[in-house]
Steps between C-alpha positions, in 0.01 A plus 500: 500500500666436856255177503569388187870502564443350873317210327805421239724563774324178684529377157824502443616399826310202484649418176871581639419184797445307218755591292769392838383214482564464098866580576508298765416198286703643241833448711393197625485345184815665397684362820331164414593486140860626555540206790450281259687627253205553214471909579242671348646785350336888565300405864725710654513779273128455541458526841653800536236626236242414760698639795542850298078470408424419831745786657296794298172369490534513875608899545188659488358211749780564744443869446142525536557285895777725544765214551791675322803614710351821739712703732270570784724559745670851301102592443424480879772678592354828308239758575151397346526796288869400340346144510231553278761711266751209527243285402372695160909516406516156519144406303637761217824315503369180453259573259796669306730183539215264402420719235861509356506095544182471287612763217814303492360156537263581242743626219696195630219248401398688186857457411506117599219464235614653255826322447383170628750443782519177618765335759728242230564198648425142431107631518448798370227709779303874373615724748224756386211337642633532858635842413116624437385315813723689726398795342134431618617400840684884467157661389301384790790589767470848300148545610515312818776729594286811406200384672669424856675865430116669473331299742836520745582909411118635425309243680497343824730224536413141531622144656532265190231290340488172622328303267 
């Protein structure tokens, strides 16, 4: 399972450089179109689809390397014993807080569907479809957050995977 969810992790990070680049182009063209005053309407709107796809589908990456904010300077100053329980508070925390934001996210989505919402505008853009992609990004920082808690609490601990 751990593999499996390694492997989409490259996956989807992979797919999130790409996807910079799409909003890249996407404001480029929208700074383009506005200069000369024949704007294409929605690219903006749009990109910050993309931004919000490519902010989730990269938790679980940034998890799983351990790049999210860590303060190692309160968890040197404790005893190893109060270290490792300091540690286990925090895993259990986070995996309550990211299980909250995926119970939420997911009634969120499901609720997105279901009544079709859209931003109005000139062009009218799903919001639903990027609802259910965050809540993938969510599932795989679920588990990601899980396995660094076993293999960090129960296991020994390790540098991050350099791939």
């Amino acid at each position: 399972m751990r593999g499996i969810v390694h492997k989409l992790n490259q996956i989807f990070s992979a797919f999130c450089g790409w996807l910079m680049l799409a909003m890249m182009v996407l404001l480029i063209i929208d700074i383009l179109t506005r200069s000369v005053k024949k704007p294409l309407q929605g690219m903006a709107e749009l990109s910050v689809f993309v931004m919000m796809v490519v902010i989730y589908l990269g938790l679980a990456r940034c998890e799983e390397n351990r790049g999210h904010v860590y303060l190692e300077i309160g968890r040197n100053l404790l005893p190893p014993s109060f270290r490792k329980i300091s540690e286990g508070v925090a895993y259990l925390l986070a995996i309550i807080t990211a299980g909250v934001l995926l119970y939420v996210g997911a009634q969120n989505a499901l609720f997105s569907f279901m009544s079709n919402e859209s931003i109005e505008g000139t062009v009218e853009l799903r919001i639903w479809p990027i609802k259910f992609i965050m809540v993938i990004g969510l599932i795989f920082f679920f588990l990601q957050i899980i396995f660094n808690g076993i293999t960090d609490f129960w296991g020994k601990r390790h540098a991050p995977r350099q791939d």
